[in-house]
GUGU-490216 format. One record per residue (C-alpha): x, y, z. Coordinates in pm, whole numbers, plus 50000, padded with zeros to 5 digits. Last residue first. Layout:
REM residues N
XYZ;...
This chain:
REM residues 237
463625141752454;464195110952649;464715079352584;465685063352872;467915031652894;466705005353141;465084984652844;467604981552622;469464958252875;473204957352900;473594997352975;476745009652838;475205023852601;476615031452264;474905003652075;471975006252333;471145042552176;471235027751796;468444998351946;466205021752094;466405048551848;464825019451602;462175014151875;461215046351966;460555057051567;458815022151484;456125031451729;456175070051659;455515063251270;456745086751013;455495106250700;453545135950870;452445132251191;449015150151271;448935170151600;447525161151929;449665179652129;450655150452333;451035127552041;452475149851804;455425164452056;456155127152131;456185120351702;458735152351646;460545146351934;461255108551810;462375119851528;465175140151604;466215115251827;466105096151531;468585117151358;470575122051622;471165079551584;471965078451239;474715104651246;476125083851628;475815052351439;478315063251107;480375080351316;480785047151558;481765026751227;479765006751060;480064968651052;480684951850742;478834917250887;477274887150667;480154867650819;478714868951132;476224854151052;477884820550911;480174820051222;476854816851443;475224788351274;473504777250973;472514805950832;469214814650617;467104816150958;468724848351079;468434876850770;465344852450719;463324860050980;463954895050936;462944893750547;459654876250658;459044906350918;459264935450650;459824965950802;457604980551000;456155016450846;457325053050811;461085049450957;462605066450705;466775059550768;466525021650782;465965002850409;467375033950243;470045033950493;471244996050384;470584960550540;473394938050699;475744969050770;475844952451116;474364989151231;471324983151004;471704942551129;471074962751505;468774987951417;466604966651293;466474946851567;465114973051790;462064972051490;461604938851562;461184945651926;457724951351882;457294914151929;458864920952262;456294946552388;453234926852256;454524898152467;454824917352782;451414937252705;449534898152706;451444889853019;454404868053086;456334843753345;456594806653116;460884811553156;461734820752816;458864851452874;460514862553209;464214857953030;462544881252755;461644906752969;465014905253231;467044903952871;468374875152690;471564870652551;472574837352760;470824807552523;472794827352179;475114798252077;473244802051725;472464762051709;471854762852113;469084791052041;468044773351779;466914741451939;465614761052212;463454776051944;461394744551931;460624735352255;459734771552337;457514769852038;455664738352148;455194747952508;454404788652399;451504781252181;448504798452278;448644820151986;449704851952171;453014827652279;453724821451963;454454856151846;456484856252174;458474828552072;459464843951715;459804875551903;463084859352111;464404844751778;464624873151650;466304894851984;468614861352046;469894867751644;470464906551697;471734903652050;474244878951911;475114900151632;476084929951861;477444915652178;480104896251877;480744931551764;481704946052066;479734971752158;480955012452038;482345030352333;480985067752358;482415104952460;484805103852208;482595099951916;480395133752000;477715127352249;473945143652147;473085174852063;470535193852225;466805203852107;466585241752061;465355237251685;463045212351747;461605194451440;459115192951221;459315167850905;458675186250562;461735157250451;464015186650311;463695201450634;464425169150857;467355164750611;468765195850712;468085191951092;470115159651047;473235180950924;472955209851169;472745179951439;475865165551301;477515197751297;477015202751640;477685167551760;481485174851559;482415154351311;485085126551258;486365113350954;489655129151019;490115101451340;490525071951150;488515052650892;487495071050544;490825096850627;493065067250747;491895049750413;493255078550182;496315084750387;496865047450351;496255051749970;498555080449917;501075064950133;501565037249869;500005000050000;
């Protein structure tokens, strides 16, 4: 490699890639105008890159794959068939070497302790998984960044059920780098005070929905969290 190209990379990869949380706010608020989508002007920034540790990779894909197959056992539980489909997804939780990635809400469900709203929470929780394969660079921003409907639950499914184990996930990954998160992740904060300031003011939401809004920022804010479980990290705005 000549120095022009490792100059080249450094600049895509290393530190002169970096942005400040002002100017990525100025940046999202940009979008937000060219989208017709309200927004706060006054609303903060979030952390810059050197304020936040990225999870590891491996934390990342097998939260993604526990988090599928999770839902998958949920969906079953609504149906009166938790027995069967616990039976069965055990199977794959061993296959994926995922059985310890489970949360205090989705341990309660594994272990036959759940209510109706409990269920409907985690099944919800395919838009948190979203975020994850989005931040695996498994699916692209066009896929991600307009958060108007759910995505497609068949092509979730698959994104897990196609591979044979662990290693063959994983190889699916180009993860993105923390830049790359921390852009997409003001931007749904962004969102998310448009949709809260719509539902308590009553107001008509243009283009996105609030549900798949708090759900995708849920995911992008536990990449940088150091909290374990999604659910004990506010999302505030």
């Amino acid at each position: 490699m000549g120095l022009f190209d490792f100059f080249k990379r450094f600049k895509k990869n290393g530190a002169a890639s970096c942005k400040s949380a002002e100017q990525r706010k100025r940046e999202n608020i940009e979008f937000l105008k060219d989208q017709g989508i309200e927004y706060l002007e006054s609303l903060p920034f979030i952390e810059d890159a050197s304020q936040v540790k990225l999870k590891d990779v491996d934390v990342i894909c097998k939260k993604a794959i526990s988090t599928l197959l999770i839902i998958q056992v949920a969906h079953d539980a609504l149906n009166n068939e938790f027995e069967k489909s616990k039976s069965f997804f055990g199977e794959e939780f061993q296959r994926f070497g995922v059985e310890d990635c489970l949360n205090k809400e989705e341990k309660e469900l594994w272990n036959g302790s759940y209510t109706k709203q409990s269920l409907c929470n985690i099944t919800w929780k395919y838009e948190t998984f979203w975020a994850l394969v989005w931040a695996l660079g498994i699916i692209g921003d066009d896929e991600f960044k307009m958060p108007t409907d759910p995505l497609d639950y068949m092509k979730a499914i698959k994104i897990v059920r196609e591979c044979k184990d662990y290693d063959e996930f994983k190889a699916k990954v180009n993860m993105r780098d923390v830049e790359e998160i921390l852009d997409m992740l003001d931007l749904f904060y962004r969102y998310h005070w448009t949709t809260e300031d719509a539902r308590i003011n009553l107001k008509k939401l243009p283009k996105i929905n609030g549900e798949v809004v708090a759900e995708r920022r849920r995911g992008l804010e536990w990449l940088v969290s150091e909290q374990d479980d999604w659910n004990d990290i506010p999302l505030n705005t």
